[in-house]
Every structure is written in C-alpha cells, then in structure tokens.
N, C-alpha and C positions, 0 to 999 in steps of 0.2 A: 240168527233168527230176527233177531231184534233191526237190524242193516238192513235185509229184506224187506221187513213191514216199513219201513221208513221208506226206503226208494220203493216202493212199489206202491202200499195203500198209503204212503203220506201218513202213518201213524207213527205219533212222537209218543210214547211211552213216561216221559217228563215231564209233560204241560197238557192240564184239562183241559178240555175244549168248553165254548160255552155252550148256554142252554141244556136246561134237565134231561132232554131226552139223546143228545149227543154225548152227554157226561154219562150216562146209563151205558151207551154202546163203550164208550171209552174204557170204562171200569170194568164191563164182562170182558173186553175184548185184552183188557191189559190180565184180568188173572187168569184169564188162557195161557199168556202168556207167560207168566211166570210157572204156569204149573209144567209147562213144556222145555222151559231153561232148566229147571231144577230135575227133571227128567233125563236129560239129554247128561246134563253135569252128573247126576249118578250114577250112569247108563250113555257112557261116551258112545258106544256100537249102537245105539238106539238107530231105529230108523220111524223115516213117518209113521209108517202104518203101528210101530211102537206105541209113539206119542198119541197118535190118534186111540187107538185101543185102552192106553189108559183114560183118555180124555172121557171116551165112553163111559169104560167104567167106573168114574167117578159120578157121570153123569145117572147110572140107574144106581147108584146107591145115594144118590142126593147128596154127593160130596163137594159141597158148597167152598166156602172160604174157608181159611184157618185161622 
C-alpha cells in the first residue's frame, strides 16, 4: 500500500511536507494509512471494499486517532 501511494500520489509517509495546511492533509492521509496496514496485517484476506468499510465505520463512530 504504502509503494503505491509513493509511485503514484508521490506520498512519502517519512517526511512532513511543509506549510500547515499540506502538513494537515499529510497527517489525515498518513493515519488512513496506518489504520488500513494494520487492517490488512490482521486480516491478510482483507480486500478494499474491507478496508473501506472499516474506514467508515470508524468514521460514524468518530474513531479518530489512538
């Protein structure tokens, strides 16, 4: 997952980007990502529509960060 975002949206998951509001997207878009690694790692058979599903439902229960 992390290879893909890299060759494709040029997102480096290691190094902030600058300015507040690039460092904003950086930070949501990076604990997407980790909520979808550690998903996938639990749940090797996972598929998108998995990840996505949970992503929701984290999203109406207001399942922020940990």
């Amino acid at each position: 997952m992390r290879r893909v975002l890299r060759e494709q949206l040029r997102f480096d998951d290691r190094h902030e980007p600058d300015g507040d509001a690039a460092r904003e997207r950086w930070r949501n878009l990076r604990a997407v990502v980790e909520v979808a690694v550690r998903a996938v790692a639990e749940r090797p058979d996972a598929t998108l529509a998995d990840v996505v599903a949970l992503l929701m439902r984290r999203a109406a229960e207001g399942g922020g960060g940990e």
